[in-house]
C-alpha positions as CSV (number, residue, x, y, z in Angstrom):
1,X,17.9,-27.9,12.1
2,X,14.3,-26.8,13.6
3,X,12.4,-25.1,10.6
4,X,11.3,-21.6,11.3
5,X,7.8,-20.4,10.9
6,X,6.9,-16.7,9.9
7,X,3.6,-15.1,12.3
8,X,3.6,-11.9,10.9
9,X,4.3,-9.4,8.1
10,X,4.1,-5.8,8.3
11,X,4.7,-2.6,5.7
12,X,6.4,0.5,7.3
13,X,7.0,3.4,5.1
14,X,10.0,4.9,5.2
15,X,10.4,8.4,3.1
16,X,9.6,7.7,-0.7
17,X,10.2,3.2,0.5
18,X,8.0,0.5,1.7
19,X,9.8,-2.0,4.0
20,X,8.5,-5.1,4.7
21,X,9.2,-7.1,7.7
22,X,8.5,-10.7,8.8
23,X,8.4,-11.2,12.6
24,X,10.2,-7.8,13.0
25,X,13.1,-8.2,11.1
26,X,13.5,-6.5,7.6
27,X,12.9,-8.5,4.7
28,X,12.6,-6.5,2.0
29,X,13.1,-2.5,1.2
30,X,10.9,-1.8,-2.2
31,X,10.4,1.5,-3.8
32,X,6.6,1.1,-4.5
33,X,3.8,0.0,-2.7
34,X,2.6,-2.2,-5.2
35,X,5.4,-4.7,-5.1
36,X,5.5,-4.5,-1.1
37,X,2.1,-5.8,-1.4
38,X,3.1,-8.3,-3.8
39,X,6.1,-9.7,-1.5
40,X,3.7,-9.6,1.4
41,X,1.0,-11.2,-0.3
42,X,3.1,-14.2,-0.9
43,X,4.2,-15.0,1.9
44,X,0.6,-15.0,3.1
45,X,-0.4,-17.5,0.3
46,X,2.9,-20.1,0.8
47,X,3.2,-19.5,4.5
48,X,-0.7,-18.8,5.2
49,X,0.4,-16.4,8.1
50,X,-1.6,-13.1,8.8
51,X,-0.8,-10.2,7.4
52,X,-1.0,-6.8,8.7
53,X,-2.5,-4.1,6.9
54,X,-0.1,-0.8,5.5
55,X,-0.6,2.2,7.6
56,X,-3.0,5.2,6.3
57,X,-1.2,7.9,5.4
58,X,0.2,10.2,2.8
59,X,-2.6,11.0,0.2
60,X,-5.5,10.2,0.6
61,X,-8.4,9.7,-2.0
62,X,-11.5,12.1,-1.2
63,X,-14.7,11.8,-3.4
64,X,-14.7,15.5,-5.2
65,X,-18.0,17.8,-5.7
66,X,-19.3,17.7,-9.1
67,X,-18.1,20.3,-11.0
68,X,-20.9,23.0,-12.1
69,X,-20.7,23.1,-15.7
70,X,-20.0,26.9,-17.2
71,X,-22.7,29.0,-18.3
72,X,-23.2,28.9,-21.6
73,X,-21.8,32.4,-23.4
74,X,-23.7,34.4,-25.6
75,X,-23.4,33.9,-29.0
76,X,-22.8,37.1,-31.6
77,X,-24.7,37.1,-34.2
């Protein structure tokens, strides 16, 4: 029996899941992205294959303005 040898992983996102796949077949179907990570991320380190990055999309993180600070309001005195 000839011993198989993973060359790639990838993350898809599929509605609220992450699926990851080794060599195009599906490996995995986790809810968060933080544990698809984690399973690809081992394989990387036991297998030392490459790993694909997850696609960009749904939120995204934007630096925000500085928000003026309110005016100060008269005291009554």
């Amino acid at each position: 029996m000839e011993k198989q040898t993973i060359k790639t992983v990838n993350l898809e996102k599929h509605g609220r899941f992450w699926a990851v796949r080794a060599d195009g077949e599906l490996l995995a179907l986790v809810l968060y992205k933080k544990g698809a990570l984690a399973v690809r991320d081992l394989l990387v380190r036991l297998a030392g294959i490459p790993a694909n990055e997850p696609p960009k999309g749904g939120r995204t993180t934007r630096r925000t303005q500085k928000r003026a600070e309110p005016s100060p309001s008269p005291r009554a005195t």
